[in-house]
C-alpha positions as CSV (number, residue, x, y, z in Angstrom):
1,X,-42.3,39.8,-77.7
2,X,-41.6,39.9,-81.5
3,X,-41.7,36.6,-81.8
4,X,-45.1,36.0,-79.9
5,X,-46.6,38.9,-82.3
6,X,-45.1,37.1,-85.1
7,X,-46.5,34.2,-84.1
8,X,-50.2,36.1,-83.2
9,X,-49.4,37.0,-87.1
10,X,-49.5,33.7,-88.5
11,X,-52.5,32.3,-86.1
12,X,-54.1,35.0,-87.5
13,X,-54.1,34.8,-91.3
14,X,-54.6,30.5,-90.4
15,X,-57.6,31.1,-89.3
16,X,-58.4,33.3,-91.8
17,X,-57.4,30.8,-94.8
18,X,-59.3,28.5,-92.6
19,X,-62.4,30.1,-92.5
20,X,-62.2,30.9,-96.3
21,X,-61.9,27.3,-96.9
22,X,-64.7,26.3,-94.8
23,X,-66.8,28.3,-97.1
24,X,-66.5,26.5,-99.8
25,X,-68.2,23.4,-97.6
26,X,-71.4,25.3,-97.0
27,X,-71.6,25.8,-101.5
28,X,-71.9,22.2,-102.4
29,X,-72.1,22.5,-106.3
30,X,-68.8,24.4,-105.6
31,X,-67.4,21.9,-103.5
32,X,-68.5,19.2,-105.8
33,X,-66.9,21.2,-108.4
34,X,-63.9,21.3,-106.9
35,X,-63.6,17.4,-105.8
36,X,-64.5,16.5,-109.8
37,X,-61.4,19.0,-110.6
38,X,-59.1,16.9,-108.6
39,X,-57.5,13.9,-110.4
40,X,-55.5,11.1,-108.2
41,X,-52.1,10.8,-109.3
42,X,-51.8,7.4,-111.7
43,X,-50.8,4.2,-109.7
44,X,-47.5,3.8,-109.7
45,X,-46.3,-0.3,-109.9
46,X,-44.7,-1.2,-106.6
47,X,-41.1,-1.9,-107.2
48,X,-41.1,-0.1,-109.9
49,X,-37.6,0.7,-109.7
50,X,-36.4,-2.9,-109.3
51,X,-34.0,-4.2,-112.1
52,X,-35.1,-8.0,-111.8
């Protein structure tokens, strides 16, 4: 039983951070905000580690 309540627990606060995110969809100058915030890491050479 503890471990279905702790399990309740976490399903629980999911959807909770769930729903909290899927209000940022319904802002859109927030969401496009937030998606000009994000930077892709730099392209890293393939084989970059290769000695040849």
């Amino acid at each position: 039983m503890r471990a279905l309540a702790r399990d309740i627990a976490g399903a629980r606060n999911a959807i909770r951070d769930l729903e909290r995110d899927l209000l940022a969809f319904e802002d859109t100058k927030r969401l496009k905000g937030w998606l000009r915030e994000m930077r892709r890491p730099a392209e890293i050479a393939p084989f970059n580690d290769c000695p040849f």
